[in-house]
N, C-alpha and C positions, 0 to 999 in steps of 0.2 A: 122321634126322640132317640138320644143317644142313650144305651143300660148301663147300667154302671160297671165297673171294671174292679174288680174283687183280689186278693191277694191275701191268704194264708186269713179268710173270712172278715178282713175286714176293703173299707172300699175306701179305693186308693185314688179313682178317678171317675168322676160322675158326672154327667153333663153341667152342671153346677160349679163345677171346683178347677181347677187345675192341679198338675202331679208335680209335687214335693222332690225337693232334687234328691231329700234325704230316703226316697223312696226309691230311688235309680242307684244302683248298685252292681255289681259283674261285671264283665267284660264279652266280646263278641269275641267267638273264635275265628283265628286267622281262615279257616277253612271257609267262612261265613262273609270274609271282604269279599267285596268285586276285581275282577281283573284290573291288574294297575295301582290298583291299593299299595302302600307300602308298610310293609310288615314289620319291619325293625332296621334301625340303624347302628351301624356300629361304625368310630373313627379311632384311628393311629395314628397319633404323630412323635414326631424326633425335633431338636430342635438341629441338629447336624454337627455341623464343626469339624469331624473327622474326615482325616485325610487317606484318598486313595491313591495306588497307582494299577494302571493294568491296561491291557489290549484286549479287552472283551465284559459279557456285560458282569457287574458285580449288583448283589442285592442289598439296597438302601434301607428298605422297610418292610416289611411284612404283617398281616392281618389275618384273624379268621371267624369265617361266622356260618352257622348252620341252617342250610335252611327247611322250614317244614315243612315242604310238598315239591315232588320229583318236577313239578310244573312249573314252579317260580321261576324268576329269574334274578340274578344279581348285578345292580347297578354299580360298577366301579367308579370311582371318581379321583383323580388325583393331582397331587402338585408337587414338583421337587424344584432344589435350583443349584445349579454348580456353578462354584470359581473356578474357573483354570488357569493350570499353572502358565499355558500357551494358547493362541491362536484355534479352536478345533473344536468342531461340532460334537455336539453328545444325544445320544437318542437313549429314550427311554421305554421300557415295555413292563409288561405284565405277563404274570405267571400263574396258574390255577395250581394250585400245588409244583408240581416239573412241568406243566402245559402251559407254551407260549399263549396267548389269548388274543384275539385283538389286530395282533400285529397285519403288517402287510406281507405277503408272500412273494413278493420280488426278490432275488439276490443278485450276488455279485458286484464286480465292483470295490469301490472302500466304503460303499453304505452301509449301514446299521439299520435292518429293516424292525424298529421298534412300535408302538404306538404313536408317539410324538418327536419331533431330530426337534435342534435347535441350529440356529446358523451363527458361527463367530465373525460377523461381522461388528464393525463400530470405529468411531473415530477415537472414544477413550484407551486410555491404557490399557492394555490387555489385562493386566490380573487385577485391575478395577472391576472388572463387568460381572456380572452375574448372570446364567443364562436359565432361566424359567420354564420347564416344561411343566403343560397340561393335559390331561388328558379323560375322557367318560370312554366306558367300553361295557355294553350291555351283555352279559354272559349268561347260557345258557347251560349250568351246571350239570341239571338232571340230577341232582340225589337229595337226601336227607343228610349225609354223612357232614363232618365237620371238614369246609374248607379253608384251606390256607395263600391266600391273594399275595402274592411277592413282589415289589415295585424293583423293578433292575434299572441299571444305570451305565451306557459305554460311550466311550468315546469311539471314533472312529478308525478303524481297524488295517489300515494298510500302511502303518511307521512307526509302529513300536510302542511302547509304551509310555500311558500320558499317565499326567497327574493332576488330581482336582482333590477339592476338596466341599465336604456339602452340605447344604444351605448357609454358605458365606465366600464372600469375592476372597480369590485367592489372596490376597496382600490386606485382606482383613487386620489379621496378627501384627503383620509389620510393617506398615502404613499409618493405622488407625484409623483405617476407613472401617463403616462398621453398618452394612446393610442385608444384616440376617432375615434368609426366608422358610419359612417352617414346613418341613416335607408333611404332608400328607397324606391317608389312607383313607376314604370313606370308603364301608362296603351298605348297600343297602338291598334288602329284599324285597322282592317284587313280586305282586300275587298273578298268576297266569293265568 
């Protein structure tokens, strides 16, 4: 037989009864999840519209979130999309504070070694298109301390200076085409 289950003298669960939801109360601490659990989420977004120019990467959005054991990890996840004014790929990456994250470690070239490039190709008008990057990058922080996840955004770097503009196709404005995409930030914590 099952004893009964007692709480501050009276009995809360006995092999007879079943437990009262109103009897379930507190919370498990994080330290208390399994590996892989996910401890908290936090997202950012913009809806864009502004416009850039420049020959290296500029930062779109930024996020920050704390986590509580040197062990977690943080799961990145993200979305942007640029108009551009011309023809010309855009890569995008991620930043731990001023640390690259993620990225590939190739150079040279007129690449953009980011987390994600995008390719300007298409048969539409060019400042109709819209080009979507995506990207997950599993980081491994190591601290308690509060960070700050930066989402950068370049064009490609060997003819000067391009112009976009973000989350809407360039000739949005004055076209009337109108295919807005909402930049994103998710950061989420991972129990290790």
């Amino acid at each position: 037989s099952v004893a009964d289950i007692e709480a501050n003298g009276s009995a809360v669960l006995t092999s007879a009864s079943s437990l009262a939801s109103a009897n379930l109360t507190g919370s498990v601490p994080s330290s208390a999840m399994p590996a892989g659990s996910v401890l908290q989420v936090v997202q950012y977004t913009t809806d864009g519209g502004a416009t850039y120019a420049a020959n290296d990467y500029v930062e779109m959005l930024n996020g920050a979130i704390t986590p509580s054991s040197v062990s977690n990890k943080i799961l990145i996840m993200y979305q942007v999309g640029t108009g551009e004014s011309g023809r010309q790929p855009m890569s995008a990456r991620l930043r731990r504070d001023t640390t690259v994250v993620g990225s590939n470690t190739a150079t040279g070239g007129t690449s953009r070694m980011g987390n994600m490039a995008s390719a300007a190709n298409g048969a539409f008008s060019l400042q109709h298109q819209m080009q979507v990057m995506v990207g997950h990058i599993l980081d491994s922080p190591s601290t308690t301390s509060a960070i700050t996840y930066r989402l950068d955004v370049s064009p490609r770097n060997d003819d000067g200076t391009k112009t976009w503009r973000l989350g809407q196709v360039w000739s949005e404005q004055s076209s009337g085409y109108s295919m807005p995409v909402k930049t994103t930030l998710t950061l989420m914590e991972i129990a290790g």
